[in-house]
N, C-alpha and C positions, 0 to 999 in steps of 0.2 A: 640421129639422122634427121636432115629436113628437106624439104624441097622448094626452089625457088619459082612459083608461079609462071611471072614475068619471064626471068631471063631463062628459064627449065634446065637449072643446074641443081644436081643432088650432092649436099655435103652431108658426108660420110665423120665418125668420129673412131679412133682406132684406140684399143686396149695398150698400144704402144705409145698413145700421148700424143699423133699424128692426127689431124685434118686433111682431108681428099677431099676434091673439090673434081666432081666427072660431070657430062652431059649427058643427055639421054640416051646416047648410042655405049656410055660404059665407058667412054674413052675419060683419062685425067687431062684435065685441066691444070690443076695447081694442087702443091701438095708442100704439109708447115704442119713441122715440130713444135714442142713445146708444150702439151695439152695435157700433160702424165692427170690420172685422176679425174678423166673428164666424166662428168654425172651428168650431162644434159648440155645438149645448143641448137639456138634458133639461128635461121639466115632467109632474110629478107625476100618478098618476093620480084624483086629486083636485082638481087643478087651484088648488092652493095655493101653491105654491111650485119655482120650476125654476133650472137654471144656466146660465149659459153662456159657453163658454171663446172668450178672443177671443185675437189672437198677443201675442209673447212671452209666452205663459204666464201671462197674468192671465184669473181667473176672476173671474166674477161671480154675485152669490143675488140673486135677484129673488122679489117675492113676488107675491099674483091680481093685481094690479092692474099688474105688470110694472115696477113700482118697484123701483130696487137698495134691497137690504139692505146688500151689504155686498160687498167685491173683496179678492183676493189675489193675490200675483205666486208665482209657483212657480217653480224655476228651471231653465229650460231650455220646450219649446214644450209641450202638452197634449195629450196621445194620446187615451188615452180618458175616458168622463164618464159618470157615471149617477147616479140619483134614484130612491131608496127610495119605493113608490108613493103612501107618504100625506105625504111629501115632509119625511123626521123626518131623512133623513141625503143627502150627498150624497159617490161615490166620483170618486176625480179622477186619472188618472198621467200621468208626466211622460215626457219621453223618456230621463231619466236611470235609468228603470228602476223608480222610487220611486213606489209609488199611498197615497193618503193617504184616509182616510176622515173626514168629518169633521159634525160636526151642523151643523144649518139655523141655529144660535145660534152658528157660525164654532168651536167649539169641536173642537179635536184626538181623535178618540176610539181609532185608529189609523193607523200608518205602517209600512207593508211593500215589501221587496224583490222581485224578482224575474228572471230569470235575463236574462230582455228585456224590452224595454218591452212594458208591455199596450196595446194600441191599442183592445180594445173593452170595455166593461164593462156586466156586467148584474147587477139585484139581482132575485132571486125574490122573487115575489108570498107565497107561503107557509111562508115559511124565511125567518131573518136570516140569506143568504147570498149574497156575490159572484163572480158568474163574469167572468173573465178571457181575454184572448186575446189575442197576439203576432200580429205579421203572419205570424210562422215560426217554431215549433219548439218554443210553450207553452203551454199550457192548462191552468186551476187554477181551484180553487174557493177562497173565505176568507169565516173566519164574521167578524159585523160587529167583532169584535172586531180582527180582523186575524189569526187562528191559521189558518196552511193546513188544509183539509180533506182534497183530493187534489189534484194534479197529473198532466197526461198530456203526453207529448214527441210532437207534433202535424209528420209530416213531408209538409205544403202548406202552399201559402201562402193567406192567408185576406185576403180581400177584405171581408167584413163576417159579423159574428155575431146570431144570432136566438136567444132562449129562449125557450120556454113558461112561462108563471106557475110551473107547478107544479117547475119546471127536469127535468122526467123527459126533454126532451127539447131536447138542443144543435144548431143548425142552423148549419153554415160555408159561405158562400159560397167555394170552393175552386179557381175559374178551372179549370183541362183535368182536377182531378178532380171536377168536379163537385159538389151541395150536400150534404157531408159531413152522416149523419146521426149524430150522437152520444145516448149516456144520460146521465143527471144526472151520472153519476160521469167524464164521460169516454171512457166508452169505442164504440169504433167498433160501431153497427148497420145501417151500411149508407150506400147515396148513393142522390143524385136525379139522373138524367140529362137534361138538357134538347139542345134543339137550339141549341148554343152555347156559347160558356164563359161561367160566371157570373160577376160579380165582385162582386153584393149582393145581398140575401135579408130582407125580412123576415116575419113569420110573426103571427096570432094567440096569444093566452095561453093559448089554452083549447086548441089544439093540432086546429082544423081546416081551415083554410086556410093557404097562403104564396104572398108571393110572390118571385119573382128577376128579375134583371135579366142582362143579358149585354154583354158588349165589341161586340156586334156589333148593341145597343141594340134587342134585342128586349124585352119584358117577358111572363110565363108566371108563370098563376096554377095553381095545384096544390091537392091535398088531402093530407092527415100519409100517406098514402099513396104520394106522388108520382104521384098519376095528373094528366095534363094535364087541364084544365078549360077554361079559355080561354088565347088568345094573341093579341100584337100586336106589330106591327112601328111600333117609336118612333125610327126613325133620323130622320126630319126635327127631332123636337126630342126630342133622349135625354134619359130619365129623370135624377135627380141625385140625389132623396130619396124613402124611400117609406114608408110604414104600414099597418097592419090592424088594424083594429076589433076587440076581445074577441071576436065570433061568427064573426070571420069571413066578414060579409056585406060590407063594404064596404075599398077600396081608395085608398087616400090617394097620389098620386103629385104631385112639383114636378116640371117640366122646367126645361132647361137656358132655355129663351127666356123664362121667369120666370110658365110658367101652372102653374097648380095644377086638378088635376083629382081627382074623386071619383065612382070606378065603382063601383056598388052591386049585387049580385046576390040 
């Protein structure tokens, strides 16, 4: 599941191989077959153009209308995936370690190593720059070109990553340490402590609301602050994917029993 910024369309990905494409009132838009096996997809915060990696390591570009563009096999399965927000580049790694950055016209623009595979990938809103994250022991930044900016040796395991637009601030969902808060560059300012261990996190751009989720399928919504806001207990049908809106007013959650909900504050 992603959310598109700009145009505030939610696409949705179905265990049936199906792409949904609704607006914020729930209503569909557009809806496209062909996705069987889908493991992750980004879409744009313009809502132009998005990916989405399905197994063995074929990727797919799809454009508004949720038409393929264009597919490629990478070799070995797709860890992480991201979409520059006006949807001009899309980054992609594999488990062999190798993230490859590449244009929305399939064109190669760079291919980078890394000491582990990256599992999460994010591009800032106001930098051409990609942030990176290992499940354990890496974290880096690289500009689009693919030249590292920084790196930090990150010792938790990280369950899922959030950025703010402006990337001044890195959020790790960090299971018994809690939601790691980082600076643009990497380095530690601190954690969020919930009741539970987290294992996902995702956050506003603008850097006022987040939220986490936990192994013990609670969900806890917060301010860049970490002050608790609201809470709820989702163990009947635990959360699986979530979003936040640029302001921070509204809460995008799938469950695992295949509802989609949207809490607005």
């Amino acid at each position: 599941m992603d959310y598109a910024e700009e145009a505030r369309t939610l696409l949705v990905g179905t265990a049936t191989g199906h792409l949904v494409l609704l607006n914020q009132s729930g209503e569909q838009l557009k809806r496209e077959h062909g996705f069987g096996d889908l493991r992750s997809l980004v879409w744009s915060d313009t809502g132009n153009f998005g990916a989405a990696a399905l197994a063995s390591g074929r990727l797919v570009c799809f454009d508004d209308k949720l038409k393929k563009r264009w597919d490629v096999e990478l070799t070995g399965e797709i860890g992480g995936l991201a979409i520059t927000p006006f949807g001009s580049h899309i980054a992609v790694s594999s488990e062999s370690s190798q993230t490859y950055i590449v244009s929305i016209d399939k064109k190669e623009i760079a291919k980078f190593d890394t000491p582990r595979p990256l599992d999460f990938l994010h591009f800032l809103h106001e930098k051409p720059l990609l942030i990176g994250a290992a499940e354990f022991g890496h974290l880096c930044c690289h500009q689009l070109g693919g030249d590292e900016e920084w790196n930090e040796r990150i010792m938790n395991n990280v369950g899922n990553m959030a950025v703010s637009g402006c990337g001044k601030r890195i959020l790790l969902a960090a299971f018994n340490h809690g939601i790691q808060v980082l600076s643009g560059s990497g380095k530690q300012k601190g954690s969020f402590m919930v009741d539970g261990i987290p294992n996902s996190v995702a956050a506003s751009s603008t850097r006022k609301r987040l939220a986490a989720t936990t192994l013990e399928d609670r969900i806890y919504w917060l301010n860049f602050e970490g002050e608790l806001l609201w809470a709820c207990d989702l163990s009947r049908d635990p959360a699986k994917h979530m979003r936040v809106d640029p302001l921070g007013e509204r809460l995008f959650v799938a469950t695992q029993s295949g509802r989609l909900l949207q809490l607005y504050w």
